[in-house]
C-alpha positions as CSV (number, residue, x, y, z in Angstrom):
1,X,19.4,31.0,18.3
2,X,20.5,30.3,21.6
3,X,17.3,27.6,21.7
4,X,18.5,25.8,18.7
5,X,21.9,25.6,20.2
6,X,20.8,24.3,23.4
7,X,18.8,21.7,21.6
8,X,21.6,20.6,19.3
9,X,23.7,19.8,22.2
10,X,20.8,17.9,23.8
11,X,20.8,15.5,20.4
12,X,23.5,12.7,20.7
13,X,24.1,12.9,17.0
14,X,24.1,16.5,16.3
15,X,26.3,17.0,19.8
16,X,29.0,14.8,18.3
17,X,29.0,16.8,15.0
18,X,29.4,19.9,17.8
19,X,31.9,18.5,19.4
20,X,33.7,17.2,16.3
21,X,33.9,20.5,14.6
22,X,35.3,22.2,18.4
23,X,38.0,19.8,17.9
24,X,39.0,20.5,14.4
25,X,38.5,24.2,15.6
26,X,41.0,23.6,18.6
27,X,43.6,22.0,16.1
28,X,43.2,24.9,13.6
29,X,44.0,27.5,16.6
30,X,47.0,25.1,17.4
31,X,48.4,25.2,13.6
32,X,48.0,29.4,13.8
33,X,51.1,29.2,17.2
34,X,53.3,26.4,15.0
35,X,55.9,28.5,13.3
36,X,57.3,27.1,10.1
37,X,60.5,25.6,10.0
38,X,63.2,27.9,9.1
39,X,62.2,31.0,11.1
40,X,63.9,33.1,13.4
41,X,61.4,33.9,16.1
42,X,63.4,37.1,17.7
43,X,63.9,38.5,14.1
44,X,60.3,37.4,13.3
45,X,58.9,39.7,16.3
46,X,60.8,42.2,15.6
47,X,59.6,42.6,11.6
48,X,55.9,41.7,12.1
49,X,55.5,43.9,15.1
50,X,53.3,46.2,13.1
51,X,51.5,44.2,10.3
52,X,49.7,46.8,8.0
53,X,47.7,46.8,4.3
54,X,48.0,43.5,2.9
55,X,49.5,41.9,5.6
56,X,47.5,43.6,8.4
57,X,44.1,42.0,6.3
58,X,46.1,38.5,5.8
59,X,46.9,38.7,9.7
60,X,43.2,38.9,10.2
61,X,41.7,36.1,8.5
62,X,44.3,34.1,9.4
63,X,43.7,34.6,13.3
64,X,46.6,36.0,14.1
65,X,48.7,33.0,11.9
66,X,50.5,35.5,9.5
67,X,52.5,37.4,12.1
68,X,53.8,34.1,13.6
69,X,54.9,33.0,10.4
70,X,53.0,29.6,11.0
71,X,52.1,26.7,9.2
72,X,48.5,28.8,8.6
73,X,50.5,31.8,8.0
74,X,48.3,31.6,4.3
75,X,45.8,31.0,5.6
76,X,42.6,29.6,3.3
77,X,43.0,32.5,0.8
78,X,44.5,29.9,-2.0
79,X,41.3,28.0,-1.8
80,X,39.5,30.9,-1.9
81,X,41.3,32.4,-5.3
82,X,40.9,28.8,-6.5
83,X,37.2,28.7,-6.0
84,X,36.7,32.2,-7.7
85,X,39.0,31.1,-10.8
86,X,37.1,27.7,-11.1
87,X,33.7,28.9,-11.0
88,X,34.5,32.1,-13.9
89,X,35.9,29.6,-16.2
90,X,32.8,27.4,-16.0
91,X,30.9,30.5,-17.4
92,X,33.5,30.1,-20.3
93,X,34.0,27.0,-20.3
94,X,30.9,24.4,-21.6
95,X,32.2,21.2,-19.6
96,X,33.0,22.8,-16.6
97,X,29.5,24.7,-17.4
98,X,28.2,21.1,-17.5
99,X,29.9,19.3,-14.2
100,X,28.2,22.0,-12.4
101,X,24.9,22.0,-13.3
102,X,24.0,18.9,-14.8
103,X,27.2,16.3,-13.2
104,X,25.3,15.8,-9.6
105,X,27.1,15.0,-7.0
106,X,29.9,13.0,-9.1
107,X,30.3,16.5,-11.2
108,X,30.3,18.5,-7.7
109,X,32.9,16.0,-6.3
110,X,35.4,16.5,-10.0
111,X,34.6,20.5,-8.9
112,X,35.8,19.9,-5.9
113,X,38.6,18.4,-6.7
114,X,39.7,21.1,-9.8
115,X,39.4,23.7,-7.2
116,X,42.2,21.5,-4.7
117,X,44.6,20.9,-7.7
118,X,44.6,24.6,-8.3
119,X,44.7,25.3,-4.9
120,X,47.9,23.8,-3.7
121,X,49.1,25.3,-7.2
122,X,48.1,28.7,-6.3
123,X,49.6,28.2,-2.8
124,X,52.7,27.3,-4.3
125,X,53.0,30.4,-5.9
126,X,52.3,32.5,-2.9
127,X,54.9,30.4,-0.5
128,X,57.6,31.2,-2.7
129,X,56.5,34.7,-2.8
130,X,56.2,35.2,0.6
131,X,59.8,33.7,0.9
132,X,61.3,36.1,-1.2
133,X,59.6,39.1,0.1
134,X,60.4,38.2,3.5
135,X,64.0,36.7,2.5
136,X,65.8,39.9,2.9
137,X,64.2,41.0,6.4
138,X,66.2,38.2,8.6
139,X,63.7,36.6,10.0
140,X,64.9,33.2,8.4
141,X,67.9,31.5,10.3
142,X,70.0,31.8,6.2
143,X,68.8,32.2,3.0
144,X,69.7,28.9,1.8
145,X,67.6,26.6,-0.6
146,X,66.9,24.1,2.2
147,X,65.9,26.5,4.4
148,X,63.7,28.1,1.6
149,X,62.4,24.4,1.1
150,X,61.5,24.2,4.3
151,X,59.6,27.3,4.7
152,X,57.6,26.9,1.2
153,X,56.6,23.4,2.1
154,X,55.6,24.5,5.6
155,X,53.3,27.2,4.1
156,X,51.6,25.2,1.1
157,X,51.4,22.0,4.0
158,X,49.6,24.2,6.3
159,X,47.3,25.9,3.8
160,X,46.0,22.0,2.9
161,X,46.0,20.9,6.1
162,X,43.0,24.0,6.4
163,X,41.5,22.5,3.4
164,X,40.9,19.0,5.0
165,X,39.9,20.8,8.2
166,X,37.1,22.5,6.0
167,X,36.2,19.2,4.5
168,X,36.2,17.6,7.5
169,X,33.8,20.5,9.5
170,X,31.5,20.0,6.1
171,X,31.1,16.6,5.8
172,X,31.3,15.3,9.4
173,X,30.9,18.5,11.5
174,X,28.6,21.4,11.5
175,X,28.8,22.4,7.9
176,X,30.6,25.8,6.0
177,X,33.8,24.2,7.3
178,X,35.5,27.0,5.0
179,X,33.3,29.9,6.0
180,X,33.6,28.7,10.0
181,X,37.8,28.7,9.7
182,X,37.6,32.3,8.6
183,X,34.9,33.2,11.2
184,X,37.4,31.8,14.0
185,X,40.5,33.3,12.5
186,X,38.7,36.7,12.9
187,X,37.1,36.0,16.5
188,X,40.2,35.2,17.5
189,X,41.2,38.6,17.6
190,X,38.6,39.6,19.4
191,X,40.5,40.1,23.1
192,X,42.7,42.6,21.4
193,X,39.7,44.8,20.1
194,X,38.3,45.0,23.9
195,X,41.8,45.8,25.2
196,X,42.0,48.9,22.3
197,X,38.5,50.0,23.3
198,X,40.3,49.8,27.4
199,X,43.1,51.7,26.1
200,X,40.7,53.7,24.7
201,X,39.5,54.8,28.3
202,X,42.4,54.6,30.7
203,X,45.5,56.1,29.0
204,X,48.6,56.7,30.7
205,X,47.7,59.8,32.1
206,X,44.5,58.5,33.5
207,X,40.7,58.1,32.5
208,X,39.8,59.7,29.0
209,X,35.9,61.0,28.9
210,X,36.7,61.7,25.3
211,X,38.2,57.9,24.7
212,X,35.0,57.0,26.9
213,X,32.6,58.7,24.3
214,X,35.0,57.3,21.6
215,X,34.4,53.7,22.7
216,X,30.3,54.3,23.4
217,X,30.1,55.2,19.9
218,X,32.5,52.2,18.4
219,X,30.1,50.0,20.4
220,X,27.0,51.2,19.0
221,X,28.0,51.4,15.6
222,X,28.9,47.9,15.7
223,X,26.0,47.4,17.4
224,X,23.9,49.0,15.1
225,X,25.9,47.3,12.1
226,X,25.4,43.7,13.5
227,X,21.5,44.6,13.5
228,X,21.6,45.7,9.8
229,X,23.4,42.6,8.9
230,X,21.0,39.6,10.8
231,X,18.3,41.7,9.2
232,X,19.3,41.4,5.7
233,X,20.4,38.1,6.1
234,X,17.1,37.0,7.6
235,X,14.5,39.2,5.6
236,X,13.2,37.0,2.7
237,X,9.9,38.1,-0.1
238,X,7.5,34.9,0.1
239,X,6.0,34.1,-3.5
240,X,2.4,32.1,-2.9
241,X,2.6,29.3,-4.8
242,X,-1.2,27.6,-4.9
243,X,-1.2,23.7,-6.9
244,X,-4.6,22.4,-8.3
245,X,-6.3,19.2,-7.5
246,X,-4.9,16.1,-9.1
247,X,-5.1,12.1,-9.4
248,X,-2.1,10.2,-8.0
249,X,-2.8,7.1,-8.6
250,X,-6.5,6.4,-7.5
251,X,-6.4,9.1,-5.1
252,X,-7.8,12.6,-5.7
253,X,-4.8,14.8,-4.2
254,X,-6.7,18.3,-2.9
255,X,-5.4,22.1,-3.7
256,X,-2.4,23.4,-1.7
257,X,-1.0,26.8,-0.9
258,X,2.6,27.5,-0.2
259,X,5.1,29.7,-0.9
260,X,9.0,30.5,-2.3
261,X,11.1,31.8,0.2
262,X,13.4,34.6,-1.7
263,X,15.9,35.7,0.5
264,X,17.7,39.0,0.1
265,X,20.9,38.4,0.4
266,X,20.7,34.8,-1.0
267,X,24.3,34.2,-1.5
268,X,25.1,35.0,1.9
269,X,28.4,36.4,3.1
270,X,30.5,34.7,0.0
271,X,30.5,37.7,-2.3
272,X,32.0,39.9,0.5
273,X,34.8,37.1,0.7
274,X,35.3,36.6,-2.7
275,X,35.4,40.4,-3.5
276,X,38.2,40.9,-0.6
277,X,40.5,38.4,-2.5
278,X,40.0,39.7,-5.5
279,X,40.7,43.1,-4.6
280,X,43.7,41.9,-2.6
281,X,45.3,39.8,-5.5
282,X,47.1,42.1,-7.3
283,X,48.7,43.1,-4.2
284,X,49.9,40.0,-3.3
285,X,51.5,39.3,-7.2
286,X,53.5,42.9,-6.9
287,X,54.7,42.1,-3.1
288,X,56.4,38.7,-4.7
289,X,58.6,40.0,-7.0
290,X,58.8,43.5,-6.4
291,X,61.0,44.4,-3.3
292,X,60.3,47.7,-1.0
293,X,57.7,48.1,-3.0
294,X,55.6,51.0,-0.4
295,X,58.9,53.0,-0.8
296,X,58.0,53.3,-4.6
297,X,56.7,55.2,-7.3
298,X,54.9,54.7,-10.8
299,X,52.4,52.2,-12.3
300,X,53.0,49.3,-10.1
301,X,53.5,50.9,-6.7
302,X,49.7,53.0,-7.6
303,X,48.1,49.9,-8.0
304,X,49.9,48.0,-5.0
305,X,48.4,51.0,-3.1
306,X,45.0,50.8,-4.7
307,X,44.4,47.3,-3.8
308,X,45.5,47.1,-0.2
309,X,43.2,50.3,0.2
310,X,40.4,47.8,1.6
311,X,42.7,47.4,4.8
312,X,44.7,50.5,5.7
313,X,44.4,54.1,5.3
314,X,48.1,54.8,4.9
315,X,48.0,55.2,0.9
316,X,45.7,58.2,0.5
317,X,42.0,59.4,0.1
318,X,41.8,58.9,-3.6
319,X,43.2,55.5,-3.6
320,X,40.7,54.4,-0.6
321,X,37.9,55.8,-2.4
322,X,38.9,54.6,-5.7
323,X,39.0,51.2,-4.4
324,X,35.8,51.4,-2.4
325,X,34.1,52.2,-5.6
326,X,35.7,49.2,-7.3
327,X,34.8,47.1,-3.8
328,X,31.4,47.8,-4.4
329,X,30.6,47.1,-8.2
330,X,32.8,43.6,-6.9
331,X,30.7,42.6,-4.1
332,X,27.4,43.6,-6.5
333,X,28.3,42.0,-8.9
334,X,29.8,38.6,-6.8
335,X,25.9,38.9,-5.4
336,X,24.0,38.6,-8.7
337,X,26.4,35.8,-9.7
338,X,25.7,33.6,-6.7
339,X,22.4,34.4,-6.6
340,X,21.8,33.5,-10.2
341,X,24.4,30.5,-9.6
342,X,22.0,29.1,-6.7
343,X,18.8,30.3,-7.9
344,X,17.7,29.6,-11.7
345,X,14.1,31.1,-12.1
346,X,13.0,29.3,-15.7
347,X,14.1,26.4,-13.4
348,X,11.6,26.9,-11.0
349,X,9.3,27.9,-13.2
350,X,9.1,24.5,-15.3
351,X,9.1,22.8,-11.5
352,X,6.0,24.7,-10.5
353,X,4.6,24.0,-13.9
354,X,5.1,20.3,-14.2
355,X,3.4,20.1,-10.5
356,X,0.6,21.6,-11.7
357,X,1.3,24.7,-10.1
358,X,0.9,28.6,-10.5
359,X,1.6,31.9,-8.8
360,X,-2.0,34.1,-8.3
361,X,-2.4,35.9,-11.3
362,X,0.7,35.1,-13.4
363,X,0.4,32.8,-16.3
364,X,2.5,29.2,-15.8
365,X,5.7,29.2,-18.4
366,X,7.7,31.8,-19.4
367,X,5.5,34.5,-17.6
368,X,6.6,32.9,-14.5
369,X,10.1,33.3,-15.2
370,X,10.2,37.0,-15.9
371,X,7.7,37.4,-12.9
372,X,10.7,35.8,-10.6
373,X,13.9,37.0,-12.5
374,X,11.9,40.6,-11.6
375,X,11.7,39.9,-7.8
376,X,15.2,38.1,-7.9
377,X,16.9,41.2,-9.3
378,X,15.4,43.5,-7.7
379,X,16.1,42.0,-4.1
380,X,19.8,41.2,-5.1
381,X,20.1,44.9,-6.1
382,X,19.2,46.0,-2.8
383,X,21.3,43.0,-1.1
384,X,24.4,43.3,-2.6
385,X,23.9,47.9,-2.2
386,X,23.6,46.9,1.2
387,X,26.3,44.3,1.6
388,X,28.4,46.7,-0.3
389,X,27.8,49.7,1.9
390,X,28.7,48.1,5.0
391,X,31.8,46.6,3.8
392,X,33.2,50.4,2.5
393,X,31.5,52.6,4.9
394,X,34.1,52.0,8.0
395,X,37.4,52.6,5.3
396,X,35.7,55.8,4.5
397,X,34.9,57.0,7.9
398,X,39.3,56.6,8.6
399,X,39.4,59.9,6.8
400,X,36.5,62.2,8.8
401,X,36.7,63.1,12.2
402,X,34.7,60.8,13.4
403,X,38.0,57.9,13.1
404,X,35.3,54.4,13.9
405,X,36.8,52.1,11.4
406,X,34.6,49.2,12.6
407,X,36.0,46.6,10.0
408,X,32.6,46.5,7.8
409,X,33.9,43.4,6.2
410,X,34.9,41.4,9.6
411,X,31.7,42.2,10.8
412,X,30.0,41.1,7.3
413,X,32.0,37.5,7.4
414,X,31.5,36.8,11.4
415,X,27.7,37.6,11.4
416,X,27.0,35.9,8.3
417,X,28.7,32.8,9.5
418,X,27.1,32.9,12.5
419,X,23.3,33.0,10.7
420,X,24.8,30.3,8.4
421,X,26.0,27.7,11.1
422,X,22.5,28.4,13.1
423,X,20.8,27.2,10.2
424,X,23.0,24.2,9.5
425,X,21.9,23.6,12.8
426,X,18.5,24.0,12.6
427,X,18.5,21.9,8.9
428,X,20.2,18.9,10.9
429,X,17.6,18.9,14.0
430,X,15.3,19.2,11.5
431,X,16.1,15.9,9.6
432,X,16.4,14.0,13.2
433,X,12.4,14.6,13.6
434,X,13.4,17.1,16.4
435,X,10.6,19.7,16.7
436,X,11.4,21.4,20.0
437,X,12.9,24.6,18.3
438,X,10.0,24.8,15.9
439,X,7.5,25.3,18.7
């Protein structure tokens, strides 16, 4: 990794795409200290000194931006709910169905642009929401319409000010501009994790061997974690592939072997993302228009707890483990759609076909296609178990006495990114002819 880094940056072309993306990055960390107008900031530091459940989570993708009340305070969750709504409905949908896989890059662009429309839509929504949750707290400066202008234009401004940050990263940077905003919102609050594990150590009464032991084992099982991940991520099932002599042309083109790279977690880090807003969702909907709402009981106030179970273990052992059960069967089945959404076996198939192609001992056709929708589903089963098991094994560990709630799904996003960007990297020496990091 640290190879193909050091050869990007000696690549003119590739170090400007570096350098392009560490100034977008620089003006996204910016945006997250830019509070919106409106706001109170002694009354704002007073009500988001301790940021818990939903807003805790926000807080953390956000880098930090929610508690500030910034411009970023949304962060890129609208675009997020967005992409999940667009790409259901074109199961449902035959046009939508259509623009993505048979429009090209003129149906991926009308995609794109669906998914911004709904976006500022869905962030709409949320300002206003946040406004009135937060309208009866005093951290606004008067609870008039202008001022309530303000602060919902501020909000849906800075949550598409991300979205042509993540454009701009894609397009002109290093690639997964989306993916790398999230990755630096939750870095960025890295520091306060090394001074918690310090706290850990020294307390006021001195140095702790127990918060010593405490911190040796937080390391390791991130450590540990961090290993699992890049392993998953990296491990791939190679199908041979071998391709009969031919004529092209007047030439006699000889016998090749190769292979199909199957990855297991082929849809990367995405499905732990998508599953997080999802679960989250409902949570944010009650908060809007249901005031005090942890001070509550009944139907609403059970399923507000339920779904901000993924980030705080102040609602209970059933709710947590309900919703880790629910987290799972999400993220599984977020894996099989992308996977299937990325990679279409009877596809394939015909591809390897029409080249005059075959796997060893399976029939070309429709024998091929069951042979790789086996392999495919098996592998995403075990992906997306794994993914899945990461992501809830920290929020059930709150509750035993071992107390090392890593954050499974912070540590699923930033590694995943981090493979993810590499290989961007790698794909763009790659199409510059540069071979030093293939040596």
């Amino acid at each position: 990794m640290f190879k193909t880094i050091k050869n990007a940056v000696a690549t003119p072309e590739v170090r400007k795409r570096l350098l392009y993306t560490l100034v977008l990055i620089i003006v996204f960390r910016f945006g997250c200290y830019i509070t919106v107008p409106g706001v109170n900031s002694i009354a704002l530091s007073e009500a988001m000194g301790n940021t818990n459940g939903l807003a805790g989570l926000i807080d953390m993708i956000s880098g930090g931006a929610f508690s500030r009340f910034s411009t970023f305070a949304m962060s890129i969750s609208p675009y997020i709910t967005a992409s999940i709504v667009i790409q259901l409905l074109a199961m449902i949908i035959p046009s939508l169905e259509r623009l993505t896989k048979e429009g090209g890059e003129e149906g991926r662009q009308k995609i794109n642009k669906y998914t911004k429309m709904l976006t500022l839509v869905l962030a709409l929504v949320e300002a206003i929401g946040l406004y009135l949750s937060y309208k009866s707290s005093g951290i606004f400066v008067n609870n008039s319409f202008l001022t309530g202008s303000l602060v919902v234009v501020g909000l849906v401004a800075g949550t598409s000010i991300l979205m042509w940050l993540g454009d701009q990263i894609t397009n002109k940077g290093i690639g997964n501009g989306i993916s790398l905003l999230i990755f630096i919102g939750i870095v960025s609050r890295l520091p306060s994790g090394i001074t918690t594990l310090w706290n850990l150590m020294i307390t006021n009464t001195g140095f702790s061997t127990t918060g010593l032991l405490t911190a040796i084992g937080i390391v390791i099982g991130t450590l540990v974690l961090v290993a699992g991940v890049v392993f998953v991520q990296q491990a791939e099932r190679k199908v041979p592939v071998q391709y009969s002599k031919k004529v092209v042309g007047r030439k006699m083109v000889g016998a090749q072997n190769t292979h199909i790279p199957l990855k297991l977690a082929m849809a990367g880090v995405m499905p732990v993302i998508f599953a997080s807003s999802f679960m989250t969702f409902p949570a944010m909907l009650i908060q809007m228009f249901v005031k005090d709402i942890e001070t509550q009981t009944g139907f609403l106030a059970g399923l507000y707890k339920f779904s901000i179970a993924t980030s705080t273990s102040n609602v209970g052992i059933g709710y947590s483990i309900a919703n880790a059960i629910v987290y799972l069967l999400l993220i599984i089945g977020f894996t099989f759609f992308y996977t299937y959404a990325t990679f279409n076996p009877a596809e394939v198939s015909n591809n390897i076909k029409k080249n005059g192609g075959f796997i060893p001992g399976i029939r070309a056709g429709k024998p091929t296609t069951e042979y790789l929708s086996s392999i495919i589903s098996k592998l995403t089963w075990f992906g997306g178990f794994f993914l899945a098991l990461i992501a809830i094994l920290p929020m059930l560990l709150r509750f035993t006495s071992l107390n090392i709630a890593f954050g499974g799904t912070s540590i699923l996003i930033v590694v995943g990114v981090a493979l993810e960007t590499v290989q961007q990297l790698e794909s763009q020496l790659a199409m510059r002819h540069y071979k030093g990091f293939l040596e």
